[in-house]
C-alpha positions as CSV (number, residue, x, y, z in Angstrom):
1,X,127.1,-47.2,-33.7
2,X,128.9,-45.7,-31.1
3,X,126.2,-42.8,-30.6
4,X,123.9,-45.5,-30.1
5,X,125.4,-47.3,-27.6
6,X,125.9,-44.1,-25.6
7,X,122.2,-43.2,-25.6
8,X,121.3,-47.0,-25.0
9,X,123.2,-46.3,-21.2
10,X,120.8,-43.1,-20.7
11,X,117.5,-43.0,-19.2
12,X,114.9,-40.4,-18.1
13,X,112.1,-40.6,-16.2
14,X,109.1,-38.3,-14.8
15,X,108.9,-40.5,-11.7
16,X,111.4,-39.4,-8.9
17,X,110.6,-42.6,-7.3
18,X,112.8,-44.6,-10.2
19,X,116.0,-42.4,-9.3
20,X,116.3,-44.4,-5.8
21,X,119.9,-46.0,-6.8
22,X,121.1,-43.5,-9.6
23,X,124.2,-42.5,-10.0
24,X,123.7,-39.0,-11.1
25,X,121.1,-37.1,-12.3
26,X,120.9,-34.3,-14.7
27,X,118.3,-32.0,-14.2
28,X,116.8,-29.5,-17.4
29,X,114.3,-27.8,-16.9
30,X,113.7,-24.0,-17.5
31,X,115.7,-21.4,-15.8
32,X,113.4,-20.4,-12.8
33,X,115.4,-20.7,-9.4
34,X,112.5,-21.4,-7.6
35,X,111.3,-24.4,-10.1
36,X,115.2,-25.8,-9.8
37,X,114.9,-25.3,-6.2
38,X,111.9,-27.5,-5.9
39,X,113.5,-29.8,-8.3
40,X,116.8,-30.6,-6.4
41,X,114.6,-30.9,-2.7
42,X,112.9,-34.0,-4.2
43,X,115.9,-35.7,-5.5
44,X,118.1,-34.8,-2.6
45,X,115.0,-36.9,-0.2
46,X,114.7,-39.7,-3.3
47,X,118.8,-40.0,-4.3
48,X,121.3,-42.5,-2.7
49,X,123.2,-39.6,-0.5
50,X,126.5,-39.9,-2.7
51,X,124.5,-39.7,-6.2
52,X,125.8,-36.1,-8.0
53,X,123.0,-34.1,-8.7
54,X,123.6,-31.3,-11.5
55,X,121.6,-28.9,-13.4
56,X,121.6,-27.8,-17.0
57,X,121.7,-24.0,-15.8
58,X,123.1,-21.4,-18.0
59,X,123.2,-18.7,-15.5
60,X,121.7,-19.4,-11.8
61,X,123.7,-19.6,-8.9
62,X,124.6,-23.1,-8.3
63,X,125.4,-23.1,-4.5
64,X,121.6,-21.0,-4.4
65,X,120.5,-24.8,-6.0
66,X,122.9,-26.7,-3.3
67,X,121.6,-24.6,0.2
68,X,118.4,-26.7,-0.6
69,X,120.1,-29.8,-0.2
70,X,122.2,-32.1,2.0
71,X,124.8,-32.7,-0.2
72,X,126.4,-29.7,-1.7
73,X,129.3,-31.0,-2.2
74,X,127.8,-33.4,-4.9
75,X,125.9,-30.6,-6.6
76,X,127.4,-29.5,-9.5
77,X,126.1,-27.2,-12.9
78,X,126.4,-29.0,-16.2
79,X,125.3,-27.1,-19.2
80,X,124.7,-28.3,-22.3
81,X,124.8,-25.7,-24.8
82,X,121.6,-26.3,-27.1
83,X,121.5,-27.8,-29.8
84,X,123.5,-30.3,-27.4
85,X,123.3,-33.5,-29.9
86,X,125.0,-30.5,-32.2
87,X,127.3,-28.6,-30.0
88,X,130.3,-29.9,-28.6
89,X,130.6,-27.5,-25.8
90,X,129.8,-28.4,-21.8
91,X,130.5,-26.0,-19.3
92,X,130.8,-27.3,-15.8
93,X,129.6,-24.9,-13.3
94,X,130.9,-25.2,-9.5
95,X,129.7,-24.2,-6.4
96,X,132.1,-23.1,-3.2
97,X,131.3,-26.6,-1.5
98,X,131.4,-28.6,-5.4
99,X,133.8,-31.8,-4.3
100,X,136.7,-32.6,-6.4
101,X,135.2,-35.7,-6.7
102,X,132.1,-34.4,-8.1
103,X,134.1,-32.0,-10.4
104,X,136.2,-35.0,-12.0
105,X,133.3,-36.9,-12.3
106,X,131.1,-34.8,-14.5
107,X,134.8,-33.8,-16.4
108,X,134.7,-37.4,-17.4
109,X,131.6,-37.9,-18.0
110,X,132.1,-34.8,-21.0
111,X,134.8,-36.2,-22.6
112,X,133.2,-40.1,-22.1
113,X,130.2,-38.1,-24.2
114,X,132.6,-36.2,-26.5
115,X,132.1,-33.1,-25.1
116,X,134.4,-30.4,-24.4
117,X,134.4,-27.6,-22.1
């Protein structure tokens, strides 16, 4: 099925050390700036420098996320409103350095998933 071949494309991982030549990465973890903050250090020092790194946040300030990196321009909120293999909705969340690169990227990626937002 399509579905299947979709998922069969995605991968997660605990390791940072795996996300060396990744094209994006999605993080989603609970909402705690400090934990995201953490979060986006590691995979700005482990991620090729033009991977997008995004976060599933519903409400934190994304450019608070980007200040901890040195790529803000590729950081970009993508949230997945829950339950996502359900809901149909994405909402793309930019930051006041967010690339229009990195913005039509993750707006493709949504309607490659058959999202909308």
């Amino acid at each position: 099925s399509k579905a299947s071949q979709q998922m069969s494309r995605l991968s997660s991982t605990m390791d940072y050390s795996q996300l060396s030549d990744v094209d994006m990465v999605i993080e989603a973890v609970f909402e705690s700036l400090k934990l995201k903050k953490e979060i986006f250090q590691k995979l700005d020092s482990v991620t090729k420098p033009q991977a997008i790194l995004a976060s599933n946040t519903s409400g934190l300030d994304v450019d608070k996320i980007a200040a901890v990196t040195k790529r803000p321009d590729k950081v970009v909120g993508t949230h997945f409103f829950a339950p996502a293999n359900i809901m149909h909705l994405l909402e793309n969340i930019y930051g006041k350095h967010t690339s229009a690169e990195t913005i039509a990227t993750v707006m493709q990626l949504g309607t490659t998933i058959g999202k909308v937002g």
